[in-house]
N, C-alpha and C positions, 0 to 999 in steps of 0.2 A: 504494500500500500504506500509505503513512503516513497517510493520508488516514481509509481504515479503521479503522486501529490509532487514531489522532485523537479517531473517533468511538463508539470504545467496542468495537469488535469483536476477537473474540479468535481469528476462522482466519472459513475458508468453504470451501464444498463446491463443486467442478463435474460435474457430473450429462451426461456427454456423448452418452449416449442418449437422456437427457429434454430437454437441452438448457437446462437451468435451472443455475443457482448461488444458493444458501445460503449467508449471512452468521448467523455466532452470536455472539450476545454473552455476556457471563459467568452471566451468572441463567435463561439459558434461552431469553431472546430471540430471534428470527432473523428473517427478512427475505429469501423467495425469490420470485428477480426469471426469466423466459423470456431467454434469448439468443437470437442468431437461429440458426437452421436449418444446420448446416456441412452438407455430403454425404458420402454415404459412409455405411457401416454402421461398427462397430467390429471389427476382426480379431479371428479363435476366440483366434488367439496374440498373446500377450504378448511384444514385445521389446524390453525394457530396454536395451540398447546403441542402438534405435533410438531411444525414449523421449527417452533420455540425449541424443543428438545435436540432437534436436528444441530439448529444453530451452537446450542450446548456442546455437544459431540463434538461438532468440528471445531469451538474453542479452546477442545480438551488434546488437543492432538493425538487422540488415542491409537493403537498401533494400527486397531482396524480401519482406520478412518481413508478414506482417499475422496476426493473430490467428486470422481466418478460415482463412487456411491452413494455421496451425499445430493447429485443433484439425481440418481433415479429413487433415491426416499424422499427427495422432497418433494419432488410432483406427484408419488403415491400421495403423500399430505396435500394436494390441492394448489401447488404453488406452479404456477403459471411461470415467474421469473421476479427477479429485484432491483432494485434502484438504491445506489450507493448513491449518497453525498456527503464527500469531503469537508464542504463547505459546511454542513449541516450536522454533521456528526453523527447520523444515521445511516440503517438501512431498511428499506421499507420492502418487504416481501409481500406478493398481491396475488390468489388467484384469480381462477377463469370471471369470476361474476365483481371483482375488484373488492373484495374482501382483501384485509391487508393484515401484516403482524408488524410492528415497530422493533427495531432495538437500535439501542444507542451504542455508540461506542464506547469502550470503559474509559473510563475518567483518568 
């Protein structure tokens, strides 16, 4: 993250049914790059306590942990994609119907 923030960007976007992420920068800029492919569809429902946990998991760097996994559990949970900002100090994860879950970044 500092890395980004380093280079001038102000959040970015994960798109978990296109499978891409958007990088924005302050004038309008941006920069969208393909991920690869998780499995899985996204769930009709939105479950933020699920969401939540998931988020936990990948704080915890646990051995099981890999990115990959985390984004096909998290669309089991209903999450469509998220929106980083930098600027804002959050991240806001939203399913299919724009239901959303908050977290801040730690302090």
């Amino acid at each position: 993250m500092g890395d980004l923030i380093g280079a001038g960007f102000e959040g970015y976007a994960v798109d978990l049914r296109r499978s891409c992420q958007t990088f924005y920068g302050p004038d309008g800029d941006h920069v969208t790059l393909d991920m690869p492919v998780s499995t899985g569809g996204v769930a009709e429902g939105f479950d933020p306590v699920g969401v939540e946990a998931l988020v936990r998991w990948a704080q915890r760097h646990d051995a099981d942990y890999s990115y990959e996994a985390f984004c096909m559990k998290v669309k089991a949970a209903g999450c469509a994609g998220y929106l980083v900002s930098f600027l804002g100090r959050r991240v806001l994860y939203y399913g299919r119907t724009a239901e959303t879950h908050v977290e801040h970044f730690p302090s």
